[in-house]
C-alpha angles and dihedrals in degrees: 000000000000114000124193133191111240127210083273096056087247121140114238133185112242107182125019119221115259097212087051085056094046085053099047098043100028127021093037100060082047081051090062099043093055090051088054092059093050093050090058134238122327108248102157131149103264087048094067099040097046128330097095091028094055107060082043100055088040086047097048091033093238093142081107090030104064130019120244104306077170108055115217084335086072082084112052116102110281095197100098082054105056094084087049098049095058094045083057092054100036098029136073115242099248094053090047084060094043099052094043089050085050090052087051102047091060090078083081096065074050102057095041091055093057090040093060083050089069110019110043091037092060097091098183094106097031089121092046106048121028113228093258089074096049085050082057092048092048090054100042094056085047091056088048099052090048089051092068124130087240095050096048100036076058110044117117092017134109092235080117094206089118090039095059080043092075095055090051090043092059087041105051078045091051091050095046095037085054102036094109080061082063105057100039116010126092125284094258094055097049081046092053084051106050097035095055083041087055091037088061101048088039097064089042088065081038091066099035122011099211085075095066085083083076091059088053091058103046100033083060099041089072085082092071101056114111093243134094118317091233094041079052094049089049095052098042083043085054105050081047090058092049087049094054082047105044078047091061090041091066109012105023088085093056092042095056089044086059091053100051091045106043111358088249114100099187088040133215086007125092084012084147082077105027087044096206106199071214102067128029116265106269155088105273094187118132109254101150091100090041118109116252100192131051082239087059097054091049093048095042096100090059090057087075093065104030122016098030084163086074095063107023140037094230125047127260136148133216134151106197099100091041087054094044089049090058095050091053096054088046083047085053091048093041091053092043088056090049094046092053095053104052118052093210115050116169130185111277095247089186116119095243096055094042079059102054098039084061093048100042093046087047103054088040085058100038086045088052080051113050085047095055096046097037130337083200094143097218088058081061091059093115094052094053085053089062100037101093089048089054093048092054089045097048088046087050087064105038092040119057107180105073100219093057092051085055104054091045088053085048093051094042094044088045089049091054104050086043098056089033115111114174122228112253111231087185128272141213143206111264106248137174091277133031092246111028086204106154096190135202117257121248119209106207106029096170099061090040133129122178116200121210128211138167125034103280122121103251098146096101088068098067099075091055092058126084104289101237087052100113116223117211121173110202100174126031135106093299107040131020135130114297140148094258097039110196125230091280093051090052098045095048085053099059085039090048087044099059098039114114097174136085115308130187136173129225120210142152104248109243087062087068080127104051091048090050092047088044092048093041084050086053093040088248123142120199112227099222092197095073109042118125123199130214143176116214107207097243096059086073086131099050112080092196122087127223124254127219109186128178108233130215132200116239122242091262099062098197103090115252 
């Protein structure tokens, strides 16, 4: 690598090695693939409730054919599916894992382009460290953003956290590599700026909801930029504005498709407002993870090291937002002493620190955000991404020599990956096709309904299944007898009702009960003689086989 010595004094990099970009774009995503494949196939909960079922009812236009296989999930947005769902049908398994584990890995190019943001712009160690050194660093924090117990417990899945990753990563880059855009160009290029950067984030949220608690973070962190309160309310205003847009780019389709359907444009959510005769009147959102005490929020951070329960339905252990926590309360002490020993402390105006006031504010914020509305850890994904990045730039501030920062970074980082254990989604062994489903044969298809009951995630066998076979749900999370049946009960007792043909019901075999008690309240009986029972291949995990049950009407037809 070439340095030269600017009219500062300051050495720059010239030239940037081409085998170090090679690493970084190219060998590295393989990296990652690799390391999907060898962490065997995805078989995860959401996979099989929706996540393969969705894109193929939206693709084959099945949302008024069959009734939610997929529980409240049949209404979240199948676009970002849809990829996923063709490489399952054209692809071999092993190269659906690979690829996804490929897209995911990009997200470390990513992180190594906004750590040399921040790192190598801060030039307050340029004399004591080549640039060599800082390339190191960069790529060091970006490993070891990639090395979290989220990352890893999702590569090669279709969670899609660390693939809407990838949109907020390039934003948040797009926003510090044009920040000087920000302070002294014209309005239409600070516009141009903010506006990519929102629609980024936007269709990220557009996608998935849960990520607009990115756009909450950075649209506020413009406040904190040393420049004019109303140039700071325009730019955080714009990349409002390309949020709202990115959002109807990806979302806005969906959206309007819920409102048509069922009034409710974010159905079944905030039902409690839109009041859909479809859904109960409620919230539906899923508080059960978020703090209820201010003790709680304070201690949150912790809950990532030590009480993984409180934010996640599986267990998993790192350290890396505990110990960040503690260096930004040491950064907080550390700025109150030196403001109380100068009498005139101004706002830093320097680019570096520009830079990491906006990150810093922004995952804070995100972070607040992402607490209040959920507190679900594989919705943090992104912030554990970034985590690494915001210890090394926090120790850069509270450690001066360079090699000292260096071996504390080494010892906390080591500490980390030590102590981390990843959640486990659920894996399966790779096979000859994505399922392994082996199904029972139905022998009239056309005249078919197949009734669903219980809370298992079943849905992913439906498109396996002859395609004019009808799937009705009629107890899950989302629908089930009760005294005040919604909208969908209502309407799968008037479908179950007409129908003259075949009818079985699928169910896993300990919720033998709840199925009894779903059929009596339909005036359904199951003819035991004629279950059959299977184990698809990716429900390895799972000790309990699959029924399939023929179904017969009693002798009073109306539903009880």
């Amino acid at each position: 690598m070439r340095v030269h010595i600017n009219k500062t004094g300051i050495v720059m990099s010239r030239t940037f090695p081409k085998w170090l970009a090679l690493f970084v774009w190219l060998l590295a995503p393989l990296s990652f693939g690799v390391l999907s494949v060898c962490l065997g196939q995805d078989a995860n909960w959401d996979l099989r409730n929706y996540h393969f079922y969705n894109p193929y009812a939206f693709l084959n236009h099945r949302m008024g054919f069959d009734v939610l296989p997929g529980q409240v999930a049949n209404f979240y947005n199948p676009l970002l599916y849809v990829p996923f769902y063709y490489m399952v049908v054209l692809l071999p398994p092993k190269m659906v894992g690979f690829i996804l584990g490929v897209v995911q890995g990009l997200n470390f190019p990513l992180l190594w382009a906004v750590s040399r943001q921040l790192i190598s712009s801060d030039t307050r160690d340029q004399r004591l460290a080549p640039p060599w050194i800082r390339e190191l660093i960069c790529i060091g924090v970006s490993l070891m953003g990639m090395l979290g117990a989220g990352g890893i417990s999702e590569l090669g899945t279709m969670f899609s956290d660390n693939i809407l990753s990838l949109c907020v990563l390039t934003s948040l880059l797009i926003v510090l590599s044009g920040m000087k855009y920000l302070f002294a160009s014209s309005r239409k290029t600070r516009w141009a700026v903010v506006m990519s950067a929102g629609f980024l984030t936007g269709a990220a949220a557009g996608f998935k909801q849960p990520a607009a608690v990115f756009a909450v973070g950075v649209c506020a962190a413009f406040f904190v930029l040393n420049m004019p309160f109303f140039r700071r309310f325009w730019l955080s205003f714009e990349y409002g504005v390309g949020v709202l847009i990115g959002m109807a780019a990806t979302g806005g389709f969906w959206m309007y498709e819920m409102w048509t359907r069922f009034g409710n444009p974010l159905f079944p959510y905030f039902n409690l407002y839109f009041r859909s005769p479809m859904a109960t009147i409620g919230d539906y959102r899923d508080t059960r993870f978020i703090p209820c005490t201010p003790g709680e929020f304070l201690i949150s951070p912790f809950f990532f090291g030590v009480a993984p329960y409180k934010i996640s339905e599986l267990s998993f252990h790192d350290l890396r937002i505990p110990v960040l926590y503690i260096l930004l309360l040491a950064l907080l002490v550390f700025y109150v002493i030196r403001m109380s020993l100068s009498e005139h402390l101004t706002p830093d105006s320097d680019m570096p620190d520009q830079k990491f006031r906006f990150f810093l504010v922004a995952g804070i914020l995100a972070y607040l955000t992402w607490l209040k509305m959920f507190a679900i850890f594989r919705y943090a994904l992104t912030i554990e991404l970034l985590t690494p990045l915001g210890i090394w730039l926090i120790l850069e501030r509270l450690i001066v020599r360079v090699r000292i920062r260096l071996i504390a970074a080494g010892a906390i980082f080591a500490l980390i990956l030590i102590t981390m254990t990843p959640a486990n989604w659920g894996r399966a062994p790779w096979g000859k096709d994505f399922f392994g489903a082996n199904l029972p044969v139905i022998k009239d298809p056309d005249h078919t309904i197949i009734l669903m009951t219980g809370t298992n995630p079943t849905s992913y066998l439906a498109p396996l299944f002859p395609p004019k076979i009808r799937f009705i749900r009629i107890q899950g999370y989302f629908t089930g007898p009760s005294s005040h049946p919604n909208g969908f009960d209502k309407l799968m007792q008037g479908i179950v009702a007409k129908h003259q043909g075949p009818m079985y019901v699928l169910y896993r075999s300990y919720e033998q009960a709840v199925t009894t008690l779903a059929l009596t309240a339909y005036g359904l009986k199951e003819q035991k003689d004629s279950c059959r029972t299977f184990h698809p291949r990716i429900e390895v995990n799972e000790p309990y086989p699959l029924y399939l049950c023929q179904v017969s009407k009693e002798v009073n037809d109306e539903p009880k």
